[in-house]
C-alpha positions as CSV (number, residue, x, y, z in Angstrom):
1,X,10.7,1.9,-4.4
2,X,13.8,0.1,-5.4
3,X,11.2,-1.8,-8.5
4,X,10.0,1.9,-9.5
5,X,6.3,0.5,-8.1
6,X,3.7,2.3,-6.3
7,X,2.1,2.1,-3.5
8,X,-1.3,3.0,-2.4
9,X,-3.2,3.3,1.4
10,X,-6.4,3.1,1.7
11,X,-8.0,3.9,5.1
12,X,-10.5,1.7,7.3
13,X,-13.3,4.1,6.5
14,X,-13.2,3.9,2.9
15,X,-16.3,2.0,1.7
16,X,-16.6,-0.3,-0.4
17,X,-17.3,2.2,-3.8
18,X,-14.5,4.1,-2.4
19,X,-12.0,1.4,-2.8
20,X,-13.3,-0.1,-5.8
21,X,-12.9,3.7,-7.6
22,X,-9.1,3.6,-6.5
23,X,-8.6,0.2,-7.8
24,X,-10.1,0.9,-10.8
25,X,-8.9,4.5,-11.2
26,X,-5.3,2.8,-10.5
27,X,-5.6,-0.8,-12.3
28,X,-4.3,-2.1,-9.0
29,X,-4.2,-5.7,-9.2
30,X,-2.5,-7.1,-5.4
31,X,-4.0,-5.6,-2.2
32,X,-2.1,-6.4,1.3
33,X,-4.1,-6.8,4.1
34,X,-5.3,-8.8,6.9
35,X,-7.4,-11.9,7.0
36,X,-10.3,-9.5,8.2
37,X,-10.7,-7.7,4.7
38,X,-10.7,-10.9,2.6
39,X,-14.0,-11.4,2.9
40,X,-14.8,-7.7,2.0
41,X,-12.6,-8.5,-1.4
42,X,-15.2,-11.6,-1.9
43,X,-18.0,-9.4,-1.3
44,X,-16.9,-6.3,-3.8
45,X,-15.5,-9.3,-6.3
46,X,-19.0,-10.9,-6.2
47,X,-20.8,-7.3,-6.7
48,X,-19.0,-7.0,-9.8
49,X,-16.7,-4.5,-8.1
50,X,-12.5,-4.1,-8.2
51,X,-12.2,-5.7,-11.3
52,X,-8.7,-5.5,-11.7
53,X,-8.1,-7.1,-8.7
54,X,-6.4,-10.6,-9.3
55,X,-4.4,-11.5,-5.9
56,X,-4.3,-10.4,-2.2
57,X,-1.3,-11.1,0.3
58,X,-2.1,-11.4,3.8
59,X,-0.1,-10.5,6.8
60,X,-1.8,-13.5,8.8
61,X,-1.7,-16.9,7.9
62,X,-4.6,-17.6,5.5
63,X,-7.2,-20.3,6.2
64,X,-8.1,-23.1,3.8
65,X,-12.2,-21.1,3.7
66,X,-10.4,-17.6,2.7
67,X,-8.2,-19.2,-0.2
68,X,-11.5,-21.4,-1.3
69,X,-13.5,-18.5,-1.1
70,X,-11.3,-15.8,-2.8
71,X,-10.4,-18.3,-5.4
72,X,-14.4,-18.6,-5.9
73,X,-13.8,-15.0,-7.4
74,X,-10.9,-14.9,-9.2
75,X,-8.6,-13.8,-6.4
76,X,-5.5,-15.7,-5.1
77,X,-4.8,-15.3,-1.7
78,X,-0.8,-15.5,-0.4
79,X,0.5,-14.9,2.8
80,X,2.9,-12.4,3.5
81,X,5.4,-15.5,4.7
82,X,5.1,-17.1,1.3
83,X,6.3,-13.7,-0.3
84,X,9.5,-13.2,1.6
85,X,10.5,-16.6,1.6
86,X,9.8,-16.6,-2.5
87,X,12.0,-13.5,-2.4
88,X,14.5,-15.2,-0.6
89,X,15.1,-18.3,-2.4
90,X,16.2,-16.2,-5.5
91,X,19.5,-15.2,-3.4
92,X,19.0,-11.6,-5.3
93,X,18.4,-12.5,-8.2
94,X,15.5,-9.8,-9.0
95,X,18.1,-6.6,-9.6
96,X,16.3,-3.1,-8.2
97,X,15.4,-1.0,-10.9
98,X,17.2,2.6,-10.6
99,X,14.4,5.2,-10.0
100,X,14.4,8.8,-10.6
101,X,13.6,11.7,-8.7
102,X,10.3,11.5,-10.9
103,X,8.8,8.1,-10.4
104,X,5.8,8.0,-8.1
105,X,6.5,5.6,-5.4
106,X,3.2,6.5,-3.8
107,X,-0.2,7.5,-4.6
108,X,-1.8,9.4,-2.0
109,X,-6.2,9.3,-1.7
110,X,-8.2,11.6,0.4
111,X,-11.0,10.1,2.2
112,X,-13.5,11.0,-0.4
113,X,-15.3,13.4,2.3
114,X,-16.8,15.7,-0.7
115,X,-17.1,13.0,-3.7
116,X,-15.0,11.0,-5.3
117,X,-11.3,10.2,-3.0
118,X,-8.8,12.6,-5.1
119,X,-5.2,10.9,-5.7
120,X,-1.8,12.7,-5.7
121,X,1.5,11.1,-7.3
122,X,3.9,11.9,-4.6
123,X,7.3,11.6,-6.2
124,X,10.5,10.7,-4.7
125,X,12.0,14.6,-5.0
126,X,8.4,15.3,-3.4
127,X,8.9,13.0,-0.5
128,X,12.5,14.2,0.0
129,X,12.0,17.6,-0.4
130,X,9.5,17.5,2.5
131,X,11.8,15.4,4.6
132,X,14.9,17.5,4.1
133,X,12.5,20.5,5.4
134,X,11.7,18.6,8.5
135,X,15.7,17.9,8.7
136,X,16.5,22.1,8.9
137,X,14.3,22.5,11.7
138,X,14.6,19.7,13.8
139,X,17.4,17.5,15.1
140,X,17.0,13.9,16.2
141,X,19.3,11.4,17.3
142,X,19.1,7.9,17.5
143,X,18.0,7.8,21.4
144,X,15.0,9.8,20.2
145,X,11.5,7.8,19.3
146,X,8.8,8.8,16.5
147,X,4.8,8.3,17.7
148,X,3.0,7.1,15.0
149,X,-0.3,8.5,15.5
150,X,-1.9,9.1,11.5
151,X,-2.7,6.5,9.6
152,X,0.1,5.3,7.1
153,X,-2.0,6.6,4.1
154,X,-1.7,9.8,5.6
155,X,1.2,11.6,3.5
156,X,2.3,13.5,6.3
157,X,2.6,10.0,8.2
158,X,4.6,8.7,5.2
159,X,7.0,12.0,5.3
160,X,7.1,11.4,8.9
161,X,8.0,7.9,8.8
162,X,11.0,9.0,6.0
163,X,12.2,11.8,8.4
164,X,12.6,9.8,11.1
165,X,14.4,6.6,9.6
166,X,17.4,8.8,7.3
């Protein structure tokens, strides 16, 4: 949010034509995931599938077959450490970009159940607007705890997780 970038979920149902229509649809380039999917990048890359897709950041640390294999295809292959320690060796020097109630921070896909997944831009004054709702009818304090129990693509689970951290 504070680069005026969007994000996008995807669920662990989505197959592969599923993901592959969002990437496309989107021109999303950098997936985050676990070592688990790499392969499943390999596969669609090799099927002629996510074309746009140049580089994937891992939560876990990668192994020397994932890199080889993802870079087989195109694909580099990061780990989520190497990110935040990039970050943090420019002592701040990548200023945040001052968004507008406008900018989408988040593109939200159905599951696809009847066709194609259908995407919605959620906008900051969309995601705010829904959390400030939540804020006139319920009262939280900091001794009170939030059960996570949608998946974080789930908007509700994204308005959810904004309600309970302002």
């Amino acid at each position: 949010m504070y680069y005026t970038m969007t994000t996008i979920g995807f669920f662990d149902s989505m197959g592969l034509s599923a993901v592959d229509y969002i990437v496309n649809q989107t021109e999303l380039t950098t997936l985050f995931l676990s070592n688990e999917y790499i392969q499943k990048v390999v596969t669609m890359k090799k099927e002629g599938l996510a074309k746009t897709l140049t580089s994937v950041v891992t939560f876990d640390e990668p192994t020397k077959a994932h890199v080889e294999s993802a870079a087989s295809v195109g694909v580099k292959v990061y780990s989520f450490k190497f990110i935040i320690e990039q970050g943090e060796s420019t002592n701040g020097v990548a200023a945040f970009s001052k968004c507008t109630e406008t900018d989408c921070p988040i593109f939200s896909y159905t599951s696809g159940t009847t066709g194609d997944s259908k995407g919605v831009k959620l906008t900051h004054r969309n995601l705010f607007q829904s959390t400030q709702t939540f804020c006139r009818h319920v009262d939280l304090t900091n001794q009170d705890h939030m059960l996570s129990y949608l998946p974080y693509p789930h908007s509700f689970e994204q308005v959810l997780t904004c309600f309970s951290i302002l």
